[in-house]
C-alpha positions in Angstrom: -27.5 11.9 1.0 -25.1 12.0 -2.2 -26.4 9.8 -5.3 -24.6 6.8 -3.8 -26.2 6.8 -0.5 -29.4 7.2 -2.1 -29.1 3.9 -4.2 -27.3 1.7 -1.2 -30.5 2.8 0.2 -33.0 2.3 -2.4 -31.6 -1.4 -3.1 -32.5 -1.7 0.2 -35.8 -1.0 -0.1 -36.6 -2.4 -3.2 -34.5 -6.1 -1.4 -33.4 -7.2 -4.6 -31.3 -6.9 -7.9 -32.7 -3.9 -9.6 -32.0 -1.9 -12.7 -31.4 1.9 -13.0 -35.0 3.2 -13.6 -36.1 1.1 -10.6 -33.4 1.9 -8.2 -34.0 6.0 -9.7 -37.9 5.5 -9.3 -37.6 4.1 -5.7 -35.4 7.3 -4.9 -37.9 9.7 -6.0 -40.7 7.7 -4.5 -38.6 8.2 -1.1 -37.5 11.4 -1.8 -33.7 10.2 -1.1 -32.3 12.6 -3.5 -33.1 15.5 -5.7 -31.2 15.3 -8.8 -30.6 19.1 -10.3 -29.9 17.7 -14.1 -31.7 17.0 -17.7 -30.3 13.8 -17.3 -31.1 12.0 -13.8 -31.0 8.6 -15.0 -27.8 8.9 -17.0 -26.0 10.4 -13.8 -27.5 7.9 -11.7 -26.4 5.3 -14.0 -22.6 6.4 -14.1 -21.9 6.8 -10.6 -23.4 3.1 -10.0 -20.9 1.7 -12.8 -18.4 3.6 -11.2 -18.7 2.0 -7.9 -18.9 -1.9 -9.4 -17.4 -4.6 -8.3 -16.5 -5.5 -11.9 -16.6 -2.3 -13.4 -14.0 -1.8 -16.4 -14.3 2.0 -16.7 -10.6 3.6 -16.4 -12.7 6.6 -14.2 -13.7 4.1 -11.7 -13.8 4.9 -7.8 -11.5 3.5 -5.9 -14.8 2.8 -3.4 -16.8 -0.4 -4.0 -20.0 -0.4 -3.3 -22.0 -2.3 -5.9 -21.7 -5.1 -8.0 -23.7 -5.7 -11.7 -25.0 -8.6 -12.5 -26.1 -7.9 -15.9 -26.5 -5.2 -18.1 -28.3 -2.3 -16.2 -28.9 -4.7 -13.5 -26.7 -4.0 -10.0 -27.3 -4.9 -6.0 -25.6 -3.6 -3.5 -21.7 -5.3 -2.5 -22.1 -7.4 0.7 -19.1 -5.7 1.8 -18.0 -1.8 1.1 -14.1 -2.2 0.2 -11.5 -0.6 -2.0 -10.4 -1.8 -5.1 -6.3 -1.0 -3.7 -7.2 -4.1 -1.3 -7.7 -6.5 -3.8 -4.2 -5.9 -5.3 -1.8 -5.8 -2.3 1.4 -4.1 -3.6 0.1 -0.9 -4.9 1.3 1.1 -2.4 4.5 3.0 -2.7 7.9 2.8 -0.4 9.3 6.2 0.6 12.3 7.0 1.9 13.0 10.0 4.8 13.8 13.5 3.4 16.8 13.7 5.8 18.6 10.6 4.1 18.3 11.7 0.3 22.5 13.0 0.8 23.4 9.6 2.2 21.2 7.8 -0.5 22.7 9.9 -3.2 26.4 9.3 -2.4 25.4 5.5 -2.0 23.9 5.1 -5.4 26.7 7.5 -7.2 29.1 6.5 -9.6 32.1 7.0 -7.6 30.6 4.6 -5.1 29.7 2.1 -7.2 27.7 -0.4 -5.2 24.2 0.1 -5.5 23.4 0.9 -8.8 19.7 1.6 -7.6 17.8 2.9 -4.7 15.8 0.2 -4.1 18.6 -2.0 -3.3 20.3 0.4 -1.2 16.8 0.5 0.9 16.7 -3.4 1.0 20.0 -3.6 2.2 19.6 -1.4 5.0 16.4 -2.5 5.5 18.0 -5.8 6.2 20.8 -3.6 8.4 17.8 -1.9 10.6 16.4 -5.5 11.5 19.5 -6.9 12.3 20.3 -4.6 15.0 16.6 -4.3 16.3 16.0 -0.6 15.1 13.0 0.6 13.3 12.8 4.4 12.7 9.6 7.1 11.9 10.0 8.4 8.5 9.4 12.4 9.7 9.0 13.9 6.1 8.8 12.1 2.6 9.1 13.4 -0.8 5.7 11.9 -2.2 7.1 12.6 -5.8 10.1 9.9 -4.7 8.2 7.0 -4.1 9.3 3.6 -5.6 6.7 1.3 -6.9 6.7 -2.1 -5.4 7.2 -3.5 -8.9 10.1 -1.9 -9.0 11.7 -3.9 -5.5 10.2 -7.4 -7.9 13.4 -7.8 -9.3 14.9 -9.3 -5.9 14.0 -12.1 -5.6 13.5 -12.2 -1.6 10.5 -9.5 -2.6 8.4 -9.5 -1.4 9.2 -12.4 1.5 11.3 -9.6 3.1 8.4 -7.5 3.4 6.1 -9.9 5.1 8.9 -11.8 6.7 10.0 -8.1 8.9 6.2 -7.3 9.3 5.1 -10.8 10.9 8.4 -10.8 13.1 7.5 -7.0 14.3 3.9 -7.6 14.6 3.4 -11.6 16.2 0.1 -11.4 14.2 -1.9 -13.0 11.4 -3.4 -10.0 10.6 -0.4 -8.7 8.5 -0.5 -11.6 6.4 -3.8 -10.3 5.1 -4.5 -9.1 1.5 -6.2 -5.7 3.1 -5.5 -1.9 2.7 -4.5 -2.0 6.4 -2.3 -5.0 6.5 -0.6 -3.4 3.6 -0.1 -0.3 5.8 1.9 -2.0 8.4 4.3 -4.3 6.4 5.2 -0.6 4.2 5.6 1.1 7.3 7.4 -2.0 9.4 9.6 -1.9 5.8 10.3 1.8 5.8 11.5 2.4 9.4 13.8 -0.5 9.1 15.2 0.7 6.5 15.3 4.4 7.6 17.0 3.3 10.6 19.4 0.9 8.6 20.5 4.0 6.7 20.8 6.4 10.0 23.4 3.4 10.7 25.1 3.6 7.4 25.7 7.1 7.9 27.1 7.5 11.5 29.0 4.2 10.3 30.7 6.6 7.5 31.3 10.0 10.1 33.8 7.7 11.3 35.3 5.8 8.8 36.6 6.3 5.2 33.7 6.1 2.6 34.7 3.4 0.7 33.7 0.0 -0.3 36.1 -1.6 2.3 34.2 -0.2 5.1 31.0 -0.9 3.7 31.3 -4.4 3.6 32.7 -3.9 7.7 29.7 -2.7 8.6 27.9 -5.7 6.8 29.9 -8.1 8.6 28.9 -6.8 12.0 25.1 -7.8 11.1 23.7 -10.6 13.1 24.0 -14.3 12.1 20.4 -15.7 11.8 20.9 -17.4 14.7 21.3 -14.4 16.6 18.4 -13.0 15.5 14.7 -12.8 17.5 12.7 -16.0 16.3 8.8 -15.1 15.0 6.6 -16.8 16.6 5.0 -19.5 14.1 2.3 -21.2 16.4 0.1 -17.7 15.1 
């Protein structure tokens, strides 16, 4: 067992809230874990703050698996989660490796029209969903991601992001304030928008690349009537 395991599972013995000596002495008692330091209880009381519920250490886990009551007094969570599902948008949007020469001539100067990427990727987000197509993001520069913060200053953010996921998905479920949920509206987000800019660019092997021809290629997305209806009785 690590030190974690062995106080879920001395909590469990001892069935109550419990404070560090208790929880250590019922894990010697059990022989749960041998701790190889000078320091046992101090080790033992870290790595259960670190795991809180409520902890305010900046070296917290991400993993929840405890909550403390009181000073030096913790039980066990009644439900392991991760602190990135209680605050949905903290994920980051990525764009595909292969578009970065299309993004970059979109967003240049000479261009002129979107003065930043993320409204180059809600625009052809937006372009993606229109004409039906979602595409796989096959490589992503990590380094490149754009905080969700960031796409706040729209304001359709982030209704466009749930609005595309619960259209794509027919399902509650993406509506949820989980890790997972968050998962599929990024994802639903990012392949639209992939695709949207795979349009942009065959749009532009055949036309001038100019603003004029831009605004074409907007005009030939679907009127909302057009568009598939989600399903609200969900």
């Amino acid at each position: 067992m690590t030190i974690k395991e062995a106080a879920q599972k001395a909590l469990e013995i001892l069935g109550k809230p419990s404070t560090t000596d208790q929880i250590f002495e019922t894990i010697l008692t059990n022989k749960l874990y041998e701790f190889n330091t000078d320091v046992p209880q101090h080790v033992l009381r870290t790595t259960l703050k670190r795991h809180s519920e409520n902890s305010t250490r900046t070296d917290s886990f991400d993993e929840i698996l405890f909550v403390e009551l009181e000073e030096d007094q913790f039980e066990k969570a009644s439900k392991p989660e991760s602190r990135r599902m209680r605050n949905p948008g903290s994920k980051r949007i990525h764009r595909a490796k292969d578009k970065e020469a299309i993004i970059a001539d979109l967003t240049s100067t000479e261009f002129g029209v979107f003065k930043e990427i993320w409204r180059l990727l809600i625009f052809a987000a937006s372009l993606g969903f229109s004409n039906g197509q979602r595409e796989p993001l096959e490589a992503v520069d990590q380094g490149k991601g754009i905080d969700q913060a960031t796409f706040g200053n729209s304001p359709t953010w982030p209704g466009l992001l749930y609005l595309f996921a619960i259209n794509e998905t027919q399902s509650e479920e993406v509506m949820r304030a989980t890790e997972e949920a968050e998962d599929v509206r990024i994802r639903v987000f990012e392949e639209y928008a992939n695709a949207g800019l795979s349009i942009i660019r065959d749009h532009f092997t055949k036309k001038d690349f100019d603003i004029t021809n831009l605004i074409e290629l907007a005009g030939q997305m679907k009127q909302p009537d057009e568009l598939p209806k989600p399903n609200l009785s969900i």
